[in-house]
Steps between C-alpha positions, in 0.01 A plus 500: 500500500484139574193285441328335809191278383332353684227385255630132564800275603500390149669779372829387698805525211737165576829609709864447374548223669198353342587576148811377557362201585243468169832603325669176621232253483493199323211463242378215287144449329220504761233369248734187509531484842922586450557825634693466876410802656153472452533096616662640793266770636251302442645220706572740755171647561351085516730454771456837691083478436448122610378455098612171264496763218522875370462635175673827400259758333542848358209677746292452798183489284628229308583301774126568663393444237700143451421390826075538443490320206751270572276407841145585323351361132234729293153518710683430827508826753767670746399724825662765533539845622321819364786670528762258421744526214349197338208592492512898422851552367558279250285526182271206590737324405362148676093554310662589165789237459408253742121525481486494888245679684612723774274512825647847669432531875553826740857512612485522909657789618811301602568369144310188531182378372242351771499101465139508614455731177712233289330214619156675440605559129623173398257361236315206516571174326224571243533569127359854524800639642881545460718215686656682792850378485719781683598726735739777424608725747767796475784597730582707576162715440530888427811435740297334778661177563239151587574335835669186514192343693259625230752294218470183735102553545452562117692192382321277766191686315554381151610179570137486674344582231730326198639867401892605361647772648672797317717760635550800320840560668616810295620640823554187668861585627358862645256257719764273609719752636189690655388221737854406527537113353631290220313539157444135555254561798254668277517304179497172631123546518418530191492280191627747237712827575589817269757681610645839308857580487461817315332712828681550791773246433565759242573239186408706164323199408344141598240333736444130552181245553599243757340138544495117458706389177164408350379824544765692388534234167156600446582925552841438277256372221287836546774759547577361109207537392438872644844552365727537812794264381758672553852398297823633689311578811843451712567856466163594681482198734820662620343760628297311656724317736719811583209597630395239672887452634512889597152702496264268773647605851537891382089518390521560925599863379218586264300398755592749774540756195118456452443499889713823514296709201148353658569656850662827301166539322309428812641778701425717162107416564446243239309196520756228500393130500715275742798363323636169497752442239649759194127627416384839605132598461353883596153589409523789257180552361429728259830689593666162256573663202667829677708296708616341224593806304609708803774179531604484154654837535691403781677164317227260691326289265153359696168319333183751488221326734308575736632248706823563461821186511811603507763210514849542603771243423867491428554806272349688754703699800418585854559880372315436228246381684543841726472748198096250428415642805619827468310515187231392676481731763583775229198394310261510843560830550431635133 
């Protein structure tokens, strides 16, 4: 019995094609600043992203994590989502490495966070309080993707009010093919970019922290001293540009996948939030840990919550995606 899991699109394993590529790159030291491949993706994403500079790191935390104390010194403070990775998902990473205090703010139903709310929580200039000096904001968010016109009206925001804007872009290629448009038109709002190439792009390994050269001299400093050098990195940087090269365009198919198992569920009776992108959420409720189970015997691997995500990307079939609702509707009926 095959596996389908749909836990996450991190759990991708790299093509042939791919490993023949990581096979055949060219590697050097990184640490030195030597190895081609990694020169070269990382040239490639600065010209694709509208960025003077990119620095290759081993995870999307890392590079989050790069990028805020790169933009942000100890006592200073980012905004940012209650919900958002950087804020819930990785370790605190930003208060316990970077002494920064995060200010977390309701995530709007449509992935963004009111700028009326922002503006409200930026700090005075007074000595009793963190320095507010950023914005970070995630895209997409639980697969909902933020409008172009909110991007333009948020960076016209923090200029206003002397802010840096992060995007968490994890899944910054699912939002570009969503609203249809060059990566370009979404990043070239924002000061500093993280983008993974280990999710749907379906590298094994490898995100990167986009920005001015003085930023990213300042986040190639830190990644050292959090220990994310990385020596012959060619082999994973690789990867990275395969998928870059061969993996954007067909992220188009793991989202009608997840559009195809939402209205499957829906017509089973469950509660099915509107999908955007490759993100799936059903309410399950107390029923979480059964469903779980009940698919586990069936080859479906799924995370026990009560609100329930189920994520579909490149290992994943249309018939696959027809025995999850099968299983499903199985399940209902117990």
């Amino acid at each position: 019995m095959s596996v389908i899991d749909l836990r996450s699109d991190t759990v991708t394993q790299p093509s042939v094609g791919m490993l023949d590529a990581m096979a055949k790159a060219a590697t050097g030291d990184d640490v030195y600043g030597e190895d081609p491949t990694v020169n070269g993706l990382e040239a490639e994403l600065a010209k694709r992203l509208g960025f003077a500079a990119v620095l290759f790191v081993p995870t999307g935390t890392m590079s989050n994590l790069l990028g805020l104390m790169a933009h942000c010194e100890r006592g200073d403070e980012y905004i940012v989502g209650q919900q958002a990775h950087t804020y819930k998902y990785e370790g605190g990473g930003a208060a316990v490495l970077g002494s920064i205090q995060p200010q977390p703010l309701e995530v709007q139903a449509d992935g963004s966070l009111d700028l009326a709310h922002v503006a409200a929580a930026i700090k005075p200039d007074d000595f009793h309080f963190a320095r507010t000096r950023l914005l970070a904001l995630e895209n997409t968010m639980q697969g909902k993707v933020l409008p172009l016109e909110y991007l333009a009206r948020a960076r016209s925001f923090t200029r206003e009010h002397g802010l840096q804007l992060h995007l968490d872009g994890a899944r910054l290629y699912n939002a570009a093919v969503k609203l249809g448009v060059d990566a370009r038109e979404i990043t070239q709002h924002f000061d500093s970019v993280s983008v993974c190439l280990s999710k749907g792009l379906g590298a094994p390994v490898g995100s990167v922290l986009c920005g001015s050269a003085e930023l990213i001299g300042k986040a190639r400093r830190l990644r050292k001293m959090v220990g994310g050098g990385m020596r012959q990195a060619g082999l994973l940087a690789a990867a990275g540009l395969y998928a870059l090269n061969n993996n954007v365009q067909r992220l188009a198919d793991d989202h009608a996948n997840a559009q195809f198992l939402a209205e499957g569920l829906r017509a089973a009776g469950y509660d099915v939030e509107p999908v955007q992108t490759n993100m799936v959420y059903v309410q399950m409720g107390e029923k979480a840990e059964a469903i779980k189970t009940f698919a586990a015997e069936r080859g479906i691997k799924l995370s026990a919550a009560g609100r329930l995500r189920m994520v579909t990307h490149m290992n994943v079939s249309r018939e696959q995606i027809e025995q999850v609702v099968a299983a499903f509707v199985d399940f209902s009926r117990k």
